[in-house]
C-alpha positions in Angstrom: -2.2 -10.9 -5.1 -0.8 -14.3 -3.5 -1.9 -15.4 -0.7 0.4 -18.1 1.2 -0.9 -19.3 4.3 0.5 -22.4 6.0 -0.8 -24.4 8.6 0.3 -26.7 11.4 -1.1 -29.4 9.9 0.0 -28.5 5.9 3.3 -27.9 7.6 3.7 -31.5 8.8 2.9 -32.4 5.1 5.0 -30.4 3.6 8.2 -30.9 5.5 11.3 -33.6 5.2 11.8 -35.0 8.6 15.4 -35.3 8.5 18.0 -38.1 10.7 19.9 -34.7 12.8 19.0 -34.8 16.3 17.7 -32.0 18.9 18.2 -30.8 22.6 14.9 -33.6 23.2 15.0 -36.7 20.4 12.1 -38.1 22.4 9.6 -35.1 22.7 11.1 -33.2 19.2 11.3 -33.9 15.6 13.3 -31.1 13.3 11.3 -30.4 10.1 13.7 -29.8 8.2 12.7 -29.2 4.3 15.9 -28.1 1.5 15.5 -26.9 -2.2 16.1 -28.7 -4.8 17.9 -25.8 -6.5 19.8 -23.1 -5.2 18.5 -19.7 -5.0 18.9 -17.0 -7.7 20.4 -13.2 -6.3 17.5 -11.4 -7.3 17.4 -7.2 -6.9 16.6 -5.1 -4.2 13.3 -3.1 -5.8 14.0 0.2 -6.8 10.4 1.2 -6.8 6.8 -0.7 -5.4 3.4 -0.6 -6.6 1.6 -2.7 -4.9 0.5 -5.6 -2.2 2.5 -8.7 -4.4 2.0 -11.4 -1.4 1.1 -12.5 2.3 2.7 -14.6 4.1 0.9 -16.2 7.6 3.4 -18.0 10.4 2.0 -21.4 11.2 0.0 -22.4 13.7 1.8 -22.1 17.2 4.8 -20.2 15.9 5.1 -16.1 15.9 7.6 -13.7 13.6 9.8 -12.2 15.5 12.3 -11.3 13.1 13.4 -10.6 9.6 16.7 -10.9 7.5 17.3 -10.3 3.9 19.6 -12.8 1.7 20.5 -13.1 -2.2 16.8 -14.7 -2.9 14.6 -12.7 -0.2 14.1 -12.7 3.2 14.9 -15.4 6.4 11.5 -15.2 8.6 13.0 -16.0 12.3 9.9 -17.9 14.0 9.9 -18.7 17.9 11.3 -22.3 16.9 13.5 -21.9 13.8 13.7 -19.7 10.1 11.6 -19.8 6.9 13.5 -18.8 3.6 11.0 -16.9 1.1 11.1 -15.8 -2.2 11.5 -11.7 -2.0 8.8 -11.2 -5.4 6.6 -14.1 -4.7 6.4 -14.9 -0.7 7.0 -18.7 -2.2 8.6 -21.0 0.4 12.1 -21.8 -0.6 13.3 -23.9 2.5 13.1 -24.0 6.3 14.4 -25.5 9.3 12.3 -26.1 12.5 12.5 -27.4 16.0 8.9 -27.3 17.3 8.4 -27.0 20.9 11.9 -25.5 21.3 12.9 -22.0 21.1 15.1 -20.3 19.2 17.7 -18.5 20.7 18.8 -16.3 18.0 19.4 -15.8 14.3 21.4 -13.9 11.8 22.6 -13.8 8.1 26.2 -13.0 7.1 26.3 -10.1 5.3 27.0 -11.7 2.3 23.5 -13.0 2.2 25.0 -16.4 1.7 25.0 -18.3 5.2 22.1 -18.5 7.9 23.4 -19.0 11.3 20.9 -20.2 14.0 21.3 -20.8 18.1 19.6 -22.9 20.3 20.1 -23.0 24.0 20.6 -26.1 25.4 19.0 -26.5 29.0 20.9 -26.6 32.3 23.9 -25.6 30.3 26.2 -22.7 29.2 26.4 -24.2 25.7 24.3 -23.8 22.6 23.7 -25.6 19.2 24.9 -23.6 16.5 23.5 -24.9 13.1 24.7 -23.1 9.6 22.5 -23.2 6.8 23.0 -22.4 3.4 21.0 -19.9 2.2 20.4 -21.1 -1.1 18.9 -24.2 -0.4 18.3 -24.5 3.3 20.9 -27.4 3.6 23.3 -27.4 6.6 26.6 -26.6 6.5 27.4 -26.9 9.8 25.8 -28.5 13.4 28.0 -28.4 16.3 27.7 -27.2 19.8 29.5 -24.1 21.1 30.3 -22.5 24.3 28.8 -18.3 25.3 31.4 -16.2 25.7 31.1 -15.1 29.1 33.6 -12.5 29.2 32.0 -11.0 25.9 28.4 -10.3 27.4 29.0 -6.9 29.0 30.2 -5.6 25.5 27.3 -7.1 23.7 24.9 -4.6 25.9 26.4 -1.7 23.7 24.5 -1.8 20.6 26.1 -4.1 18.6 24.8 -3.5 14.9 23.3 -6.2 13.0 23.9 -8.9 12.4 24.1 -10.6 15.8 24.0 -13.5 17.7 22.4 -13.0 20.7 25.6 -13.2 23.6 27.6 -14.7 20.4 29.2 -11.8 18.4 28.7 -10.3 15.0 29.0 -12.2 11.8 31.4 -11.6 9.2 30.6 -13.6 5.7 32.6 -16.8 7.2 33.4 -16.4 10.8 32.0 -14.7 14.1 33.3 -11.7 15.9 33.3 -12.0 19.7 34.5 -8.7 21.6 35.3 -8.1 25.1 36.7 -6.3 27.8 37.6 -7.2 30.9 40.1 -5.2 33.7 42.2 -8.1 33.5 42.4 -8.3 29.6 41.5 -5.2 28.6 39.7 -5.5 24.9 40.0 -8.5 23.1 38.5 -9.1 19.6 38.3 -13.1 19.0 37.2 -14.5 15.4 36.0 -18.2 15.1 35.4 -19.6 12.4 31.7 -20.5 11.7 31.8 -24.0 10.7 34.7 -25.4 12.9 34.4 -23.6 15.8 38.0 -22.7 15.8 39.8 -19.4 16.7 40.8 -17.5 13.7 42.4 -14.9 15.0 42.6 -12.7 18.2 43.1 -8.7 18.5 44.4 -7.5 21.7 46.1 -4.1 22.7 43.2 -2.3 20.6 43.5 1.0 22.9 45.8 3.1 22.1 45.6 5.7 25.5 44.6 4.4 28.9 41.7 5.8 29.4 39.9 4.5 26.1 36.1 3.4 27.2 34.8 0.6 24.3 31.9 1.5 22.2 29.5 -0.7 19.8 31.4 -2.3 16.7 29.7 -3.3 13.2 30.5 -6.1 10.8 30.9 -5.5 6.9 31.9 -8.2 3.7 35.3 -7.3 5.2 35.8 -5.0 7.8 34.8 -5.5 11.3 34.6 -1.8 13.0 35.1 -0.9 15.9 34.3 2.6 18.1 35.6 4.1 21.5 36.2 7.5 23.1 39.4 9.0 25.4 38.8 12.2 27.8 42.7 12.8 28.1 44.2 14.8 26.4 41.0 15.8 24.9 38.1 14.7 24.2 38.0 12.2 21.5 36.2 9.4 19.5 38.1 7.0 17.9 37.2 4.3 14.9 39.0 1.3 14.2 38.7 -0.7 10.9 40.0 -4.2 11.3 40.3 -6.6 8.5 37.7 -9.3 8.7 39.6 -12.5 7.4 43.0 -11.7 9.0 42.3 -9.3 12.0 45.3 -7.0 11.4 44.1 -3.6 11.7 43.4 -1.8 8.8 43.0 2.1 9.6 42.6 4.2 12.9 40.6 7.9 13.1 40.3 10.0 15.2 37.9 12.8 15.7 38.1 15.4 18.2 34.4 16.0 20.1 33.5 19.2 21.6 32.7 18.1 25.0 32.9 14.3 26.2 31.0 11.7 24.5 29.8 8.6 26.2 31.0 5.7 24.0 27.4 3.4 24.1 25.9 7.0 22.2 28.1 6.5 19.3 25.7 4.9 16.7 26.9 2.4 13.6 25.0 1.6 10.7 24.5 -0.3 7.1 21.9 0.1 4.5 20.8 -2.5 1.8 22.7 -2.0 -0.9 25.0 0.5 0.1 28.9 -0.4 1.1 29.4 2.6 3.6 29.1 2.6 7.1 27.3 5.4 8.8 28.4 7.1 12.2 26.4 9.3 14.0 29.1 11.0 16.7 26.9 13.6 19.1 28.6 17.2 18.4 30.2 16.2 15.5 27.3 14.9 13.4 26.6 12.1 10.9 29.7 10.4 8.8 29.5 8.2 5.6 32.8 6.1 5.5 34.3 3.6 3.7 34.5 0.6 5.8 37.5 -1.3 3.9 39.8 2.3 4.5 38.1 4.5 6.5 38.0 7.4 4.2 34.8 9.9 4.6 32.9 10.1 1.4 31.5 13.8 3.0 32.1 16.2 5.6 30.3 15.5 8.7 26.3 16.1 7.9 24.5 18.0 10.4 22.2 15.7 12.8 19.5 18.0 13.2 17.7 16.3 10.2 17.1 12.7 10.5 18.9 10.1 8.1 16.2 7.4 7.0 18.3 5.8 4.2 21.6 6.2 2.0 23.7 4.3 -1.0 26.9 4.7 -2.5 26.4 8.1 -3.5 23.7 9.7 -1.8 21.5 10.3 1.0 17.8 10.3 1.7 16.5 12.6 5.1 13.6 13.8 7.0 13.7 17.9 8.1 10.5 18.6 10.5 8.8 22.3 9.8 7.3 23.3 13.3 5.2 25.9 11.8 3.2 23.0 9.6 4.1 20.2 12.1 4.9 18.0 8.9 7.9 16.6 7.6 9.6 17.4 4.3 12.1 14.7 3.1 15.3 15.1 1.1 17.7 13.4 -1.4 21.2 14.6 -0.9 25.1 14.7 -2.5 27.7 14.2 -0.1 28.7 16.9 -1.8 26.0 18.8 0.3 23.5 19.6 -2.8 20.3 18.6 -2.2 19.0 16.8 -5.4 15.2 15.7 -4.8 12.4 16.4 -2.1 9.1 15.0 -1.0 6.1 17.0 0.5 4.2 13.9 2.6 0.0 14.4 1.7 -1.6 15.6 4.6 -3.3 12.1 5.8 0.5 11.0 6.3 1.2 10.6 9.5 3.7 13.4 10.5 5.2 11.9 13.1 6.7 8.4 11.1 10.4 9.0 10.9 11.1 5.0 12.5 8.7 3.7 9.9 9.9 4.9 6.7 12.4 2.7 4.0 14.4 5.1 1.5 14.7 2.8 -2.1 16.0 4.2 -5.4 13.2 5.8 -6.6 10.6 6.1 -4.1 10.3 6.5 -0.4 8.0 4.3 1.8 6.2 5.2 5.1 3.9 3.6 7.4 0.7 4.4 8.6 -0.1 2.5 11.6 -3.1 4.2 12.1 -3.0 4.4 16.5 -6.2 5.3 17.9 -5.4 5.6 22.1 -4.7 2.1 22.8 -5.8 0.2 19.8 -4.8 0.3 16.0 -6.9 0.2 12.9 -5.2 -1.4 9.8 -2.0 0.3 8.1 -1.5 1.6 4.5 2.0 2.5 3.1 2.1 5.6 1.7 4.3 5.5 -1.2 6.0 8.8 -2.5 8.0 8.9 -5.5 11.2 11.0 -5.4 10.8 14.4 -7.4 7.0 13.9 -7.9 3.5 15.1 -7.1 1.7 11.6 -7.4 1.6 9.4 -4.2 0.3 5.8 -4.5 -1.3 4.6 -0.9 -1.3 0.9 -0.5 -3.9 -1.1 2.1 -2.0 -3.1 4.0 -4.8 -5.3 4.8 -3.1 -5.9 8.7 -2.1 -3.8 11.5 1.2 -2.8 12.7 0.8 -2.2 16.2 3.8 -0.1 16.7 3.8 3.8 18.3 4.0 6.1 15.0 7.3 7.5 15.9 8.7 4.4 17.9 9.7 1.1 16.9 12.4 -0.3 18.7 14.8 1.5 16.8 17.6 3.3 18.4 18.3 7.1 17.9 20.7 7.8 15.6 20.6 4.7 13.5 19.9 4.2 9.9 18.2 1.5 9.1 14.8 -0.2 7.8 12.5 -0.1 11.1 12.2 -3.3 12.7 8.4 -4.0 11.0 10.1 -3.3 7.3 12.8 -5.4 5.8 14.3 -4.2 2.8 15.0 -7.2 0.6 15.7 -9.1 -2.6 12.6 -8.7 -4.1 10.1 -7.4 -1.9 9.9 -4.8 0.6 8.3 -6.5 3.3 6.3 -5.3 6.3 5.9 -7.4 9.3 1.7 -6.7 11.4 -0.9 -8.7 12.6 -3.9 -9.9 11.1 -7.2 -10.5 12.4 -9.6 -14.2 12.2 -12.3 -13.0 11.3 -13.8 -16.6 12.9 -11.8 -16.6 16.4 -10.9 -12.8 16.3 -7.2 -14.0 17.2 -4.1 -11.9 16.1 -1.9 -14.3 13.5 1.4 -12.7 12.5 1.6 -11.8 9.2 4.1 -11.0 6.8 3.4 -8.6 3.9 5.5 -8.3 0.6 5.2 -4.5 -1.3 7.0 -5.7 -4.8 
């Protein structure tokens, strides 16, 4: 195992102070640090074994998010992003303003550009910067002005990736949407790396009483969801084309009783190219985001969806009798193909901490004890298999067992597990066994 633990001080060593300026030139220097060569796309893992390498934040700094690209993961810090390697935790790049904080970070979906805000004080403006993700080099540093109008909007779950108050990313632009009495909704693109306005979308409701819901961003289709009462109740989706903005494809699906729209869930999967949509009294849909075509019939959301590809879908069905869960691999064409029965020191009540890969299925233990937490292990269950492989952790993940910040309804890695290039990596704590302080910790299952 690898162990990769940088300090503040080895940090100052190993870092390229580069001529860009910050908010502060007098109080802040940017350590700014590129590759030499640009990153290989390496695979997502099909299956994990074991503890592969640790990661520790610096000194000062805290995780507080993750992002897969082509070569691994982007590590969001408090003050800027770390690009690792996904199958050996090895620093590739990163790009740091010590002393001020980040305001938010995302990666296109793509993988290929790393697009980081900073707020600038006393101002409505921020400092955009895009980084390549390859090499860490900067494609773009400008400053740009918040939306206003488009806050509102950005309350309603807005899927990954985001910019806080900024929009959704596409591969080369961002997606700002808003609605207004005045306007009604708009849909604005700019383009990343100019700043300028791509395209605009207006008009998107087709009846008057069409309420806006959350919207998702694919490689190249920005969707968008809303509901009507009148005639009948009714949720709509909208596929827009991401490059040009002309709509691509409108359904609509009739809903038993009203729906409000901010219910209405979206969601991507690594490695997968459909878009999932839970809609309450209808059920789950997989869709093809470039034409809106279902790729099943609506699946029934009394099981819970933990992951899903191109062709299949993995789910958790909870047996009341044996409080335990028993997890599924299914066809869209309703067949269900392969099953798990979790050991009896899982814990049964994991749903939020579970990642779905090819061959195996991952959960967390986080091992709660009333207010405290003992160190995790991930229990790892292969698909169609008796044998389960438990892996120390070595960290805690202080996170409720059946509650981690992810929404109901959507489908995706929990926010402690990032699946990525490489590495299935697990976001805790670790203790000094010197000071007894908490250092954040990153963990890469490979």
């Amino acid at each position: 195992m690898k162990k990769i633990c940088i300090t503040a001080a080895s940090a100052v060593l190993i870092t390229l102070i580069v001529g860009c300026q910050s908010a502060d030139p007098a109080n802040e220097d940017i350590l700014h640090q590129v590759s030499n060569s640009p990153t290989e796309r390496i695979p997502v893992p099909e299956n994990i074994t074991r503890v592969g390498w640790e990661w520790e934040a610096a000194e000062n700094s805290s995780i507080t998010d993750t992002h897969s690209f082509k070569g691994g993961v982007v590590v969001s810090l408090n003050d800027g992003v770390v690009a690792l390697q996904g199958d050996t935790g090895e620093e590739i790049w990163h790009y740091r303003r010590p002393g001020q904080k980040l305001n938010s970070s995302g990666v296109t979906p793509d993988g290929s550009l790393v697009v980081l805000t900073y707020s600038q004080e006393n101002s409505n403006s921020l400092d955009l910067l895009v980084l390549e993700s390859s090499t860490g080099e900067i494609n773009s540093d400008r400053t740009a002005v918040i939306d206003e109008s488009s806050r509102e909007t950005h309350t309603l779950l807005a899927a990954m990736p985001h910019l806080t108050d900024f929009g959704l990313l596409t591969n080369t632009n961002r997606v700002s949407y808003s609605h207004s009495s005045e306007e009604g909704l708009r849909l604005r693109s700019f383009d990343l790396t100019t700043g300028e306005e791509a395209w605009e979308m207006s008009n998107i409701a087709s009846k008057p009483s069409f309420s806006p819901g959350p919207f998702i961003t694919s490689e190249e289709t920005v969707v968008l969801v809303g509901t009507s009462e009148t005639p009948e109740p009714t949720a709509t989706l909208i596929g827009v084309d991401a490059m040009s903005g002309e709509e691509l494809w409108r359904e609509e699906y009739p809903v038993a009783t009203p729906v409000s729209p901010s219910s209405i869930r979206l969601s991507t999967y690594p490695g997968s190219k459909l878009l999932f949509i839970h809609i309450p009294t209808i059920g789950y849909l997989a869709i093809n985001p470039v034409n809106g075509t279902p790729a099943s019939d609506p699946l029934d959301d009394k099981n819970t969806i933990v992951g899903f590809s191109d062709d299949n879908y993995s789910y958790s069905a909870w047996d009341a009798d044996t409080s335990s869960s028993t997890y599924f691999r299914g066809t869209f064409e309703g067949e269900d193909i392969l099953s798990i029965d979790p050991p009896e020191s899982a814990d049964p009540y994991a749903e939020k901490h579970v990642a779905s890969l090819e061959d195996v299925l991952a959960r967390i233990n986080v091992n709660k004890n009333g207010n405290s937490w003992s160190e995790a292990q991930l229990t790892v269950m292969p698909w169609g298999a008796e044998e389960v492989n438990t892996i120390n952790l070595d960290m805690k993940v202080p996170s409720e067992p059946n509650q981690d910040g992810v929404a109901d309804g959507i489908i995706a890695p929990p926010v402690y597990m990032t699946l990525a290039p490489g590495a299935l990596v697990i976001r805790g704590q670790s203790s000094d066994n010197n000071s007894g302080e908490e250092t954040n910790i990153l963990v890469g299952i490979v």
